[in-house]
C-alpha positions in Angstrom: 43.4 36.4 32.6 46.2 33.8 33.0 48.0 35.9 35.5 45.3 35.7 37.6 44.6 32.2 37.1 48.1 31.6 38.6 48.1 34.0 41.2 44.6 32.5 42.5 46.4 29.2 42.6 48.9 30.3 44.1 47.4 32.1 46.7 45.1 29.6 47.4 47.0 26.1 46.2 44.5 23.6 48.6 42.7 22.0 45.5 39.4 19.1 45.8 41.0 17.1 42.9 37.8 14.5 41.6 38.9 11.7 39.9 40.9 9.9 41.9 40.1 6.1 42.9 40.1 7.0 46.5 37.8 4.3 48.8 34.9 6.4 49.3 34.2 7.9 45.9 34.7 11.6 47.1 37.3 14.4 46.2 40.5 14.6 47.9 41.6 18.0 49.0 45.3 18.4 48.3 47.7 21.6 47.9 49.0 21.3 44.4 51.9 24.2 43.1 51.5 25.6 39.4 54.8 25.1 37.6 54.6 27.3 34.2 57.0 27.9 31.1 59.7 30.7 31.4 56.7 33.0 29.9 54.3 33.2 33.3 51.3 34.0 31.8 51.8 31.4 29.2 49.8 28.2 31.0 50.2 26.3 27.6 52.5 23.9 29.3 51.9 24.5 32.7 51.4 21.4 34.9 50.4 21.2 38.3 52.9 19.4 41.5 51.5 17.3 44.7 51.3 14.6 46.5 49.0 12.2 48.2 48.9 9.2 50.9 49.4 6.1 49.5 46.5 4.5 51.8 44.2 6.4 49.7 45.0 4.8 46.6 42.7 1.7 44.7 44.5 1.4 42.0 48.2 0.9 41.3 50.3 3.9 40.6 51.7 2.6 37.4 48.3 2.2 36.2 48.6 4.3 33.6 47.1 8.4 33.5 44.0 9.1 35.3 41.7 12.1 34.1 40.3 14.6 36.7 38.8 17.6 37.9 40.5 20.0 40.2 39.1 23.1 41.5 41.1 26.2 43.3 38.8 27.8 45.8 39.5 31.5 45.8 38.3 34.5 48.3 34.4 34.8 48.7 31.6 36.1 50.3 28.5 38.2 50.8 28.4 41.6 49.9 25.7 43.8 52.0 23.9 46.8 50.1 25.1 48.4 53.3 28.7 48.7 52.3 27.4 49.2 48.9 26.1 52.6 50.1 22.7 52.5 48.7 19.5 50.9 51.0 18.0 50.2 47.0 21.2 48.0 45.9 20.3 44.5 45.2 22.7 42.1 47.9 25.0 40.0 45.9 27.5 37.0 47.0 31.3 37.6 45.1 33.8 34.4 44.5 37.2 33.7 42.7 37.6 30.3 41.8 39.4 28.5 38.7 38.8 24.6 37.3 40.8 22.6 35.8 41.1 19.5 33.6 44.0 17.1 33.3 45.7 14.0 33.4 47.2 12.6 36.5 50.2 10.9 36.6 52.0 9.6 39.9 55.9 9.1 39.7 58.3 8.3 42.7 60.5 10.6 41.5 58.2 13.4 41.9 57.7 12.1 45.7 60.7 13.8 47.3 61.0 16.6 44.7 57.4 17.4 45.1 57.3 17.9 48.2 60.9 20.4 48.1 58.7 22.0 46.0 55.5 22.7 47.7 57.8 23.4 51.1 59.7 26.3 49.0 56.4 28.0 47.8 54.9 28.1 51.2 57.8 29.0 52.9 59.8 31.8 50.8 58.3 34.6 52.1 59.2 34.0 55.8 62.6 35.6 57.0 64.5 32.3 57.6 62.4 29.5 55.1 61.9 26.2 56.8 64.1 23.6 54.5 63.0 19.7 54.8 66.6 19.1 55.3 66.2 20.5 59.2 63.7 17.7 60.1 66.7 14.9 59.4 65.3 11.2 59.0 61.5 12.3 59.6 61.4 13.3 56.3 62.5 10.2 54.5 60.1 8.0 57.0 57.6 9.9 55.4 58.2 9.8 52.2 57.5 5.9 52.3 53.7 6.8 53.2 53.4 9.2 49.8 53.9 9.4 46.4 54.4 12.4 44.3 52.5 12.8 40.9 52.0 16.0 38.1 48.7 16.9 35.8 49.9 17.8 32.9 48.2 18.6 29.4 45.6 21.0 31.6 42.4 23.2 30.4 41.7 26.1 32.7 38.1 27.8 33.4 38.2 30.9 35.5 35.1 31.7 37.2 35.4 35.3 38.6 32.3 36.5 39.9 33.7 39.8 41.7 31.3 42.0 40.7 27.4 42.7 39.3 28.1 45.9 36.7 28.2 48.8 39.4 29.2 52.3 38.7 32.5 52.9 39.7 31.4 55.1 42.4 29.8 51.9 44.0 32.2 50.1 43.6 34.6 51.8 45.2 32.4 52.3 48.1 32.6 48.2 48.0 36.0 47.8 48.1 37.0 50.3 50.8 34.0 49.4 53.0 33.6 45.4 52.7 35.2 43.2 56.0 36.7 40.8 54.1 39.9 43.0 52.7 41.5 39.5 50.8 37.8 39.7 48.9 38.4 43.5 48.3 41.8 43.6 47.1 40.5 40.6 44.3 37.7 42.9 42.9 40.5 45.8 42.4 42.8 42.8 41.1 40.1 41.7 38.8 38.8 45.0 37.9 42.5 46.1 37.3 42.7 43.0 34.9 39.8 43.4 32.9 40.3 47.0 32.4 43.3 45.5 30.4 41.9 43.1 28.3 39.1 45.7 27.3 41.7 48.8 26.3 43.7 45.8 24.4 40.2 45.3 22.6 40.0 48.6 22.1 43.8 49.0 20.5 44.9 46.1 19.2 48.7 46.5 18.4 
């Protein structure tokens, strides 16, 4: 399950992070980047990279570790009896998400890292990745209006709801007839994944 607790994140790395002393009380939606051990499905020491505006801050940054919620909003959506096949088949709405907890700390030396960091994990799959070096001083102006920070010592709860117990015939008829195909290919991804942690059950080495 851990390896699709990272891949949700990130795939989908926008976070609402609750928490925070931010003026009006509500969560802030910020990208965050998983950093794990050399091990990636070992999330034992993971911790979690961003940066926010300083103008959104109450409280001091040295102030000390702040505790807080984050949640990772996955694929989701409704699936139709009608792509299930079967007129009889009860509707159902599928999601991928994951929550986590952990303590916040913000560090100016995470401000400029932290953001080489999030620029090289949305960018290295293009042909030529955009490098912050290319925008010149415009980077270092803004770095004056953020500061970087890390969760470390995180819990993780996967909810995975990509499914309602239907034969395999059904759903397969999902997967290859629902719109959405990001929503498809996370059933098969989850289906794939729990497949493994059943036969691993079943055969313990």
């Amino acid at each position: 399950m851990n390896d699709l607790i990272a891949q949700l994140i990130g795939e989908y790395p926008l976070a609402a992070v609750s928490g925070l002393s931010t003026a009006d009380g509500m969560p802030v939606h910020l990208p965050l980047i998983l950093e794990t051990s050399a091990q990636p499905r070992d999330l034992s020491h993971a911790r979690l990279i961003g940066h926010m505006a300083r103008r959104t801050l109450t409280r001091p940054p040295e102030a000390g570790p702040i505790d807080v919620e984050v949640m990772f909003s996955g694929p989701q959506g409704y699936v139709s009896p009608e792509v299930a096949g079967d007129r009889g088949w009860i509707p159902t709405w599928n999601y991928a998400r994951v929550w986590a907890r952990g303590a916040l700390n913000f560090s100016e030396n995470l401000t400029g890292s932290g953001l080489e960091v999030l620029v090289e994990a949305m960018e290295k799959a293009r042909a030529k990745p955009w490098q912050i070096s290319e925008s010149g001083p415009r980077a270092e102006a803004l770095k004056k209006h953020i500061i970087g920070f890390e969760i470390t010592n995180l819990t993780f709860r996967p909810s995975f709801k990509l499914g309602q117990g239907e034969t395999p015939a059904v759903f397969d008829k999902i997967v290859s007839n629902h719109p959405d195909r990001d929503l498809a290919r996370w059933m098969r991804l989850h289906a794939a994944s729990a497949s493994s942690v059943q036969v691993l059950q079943e055969n313990p080495a």
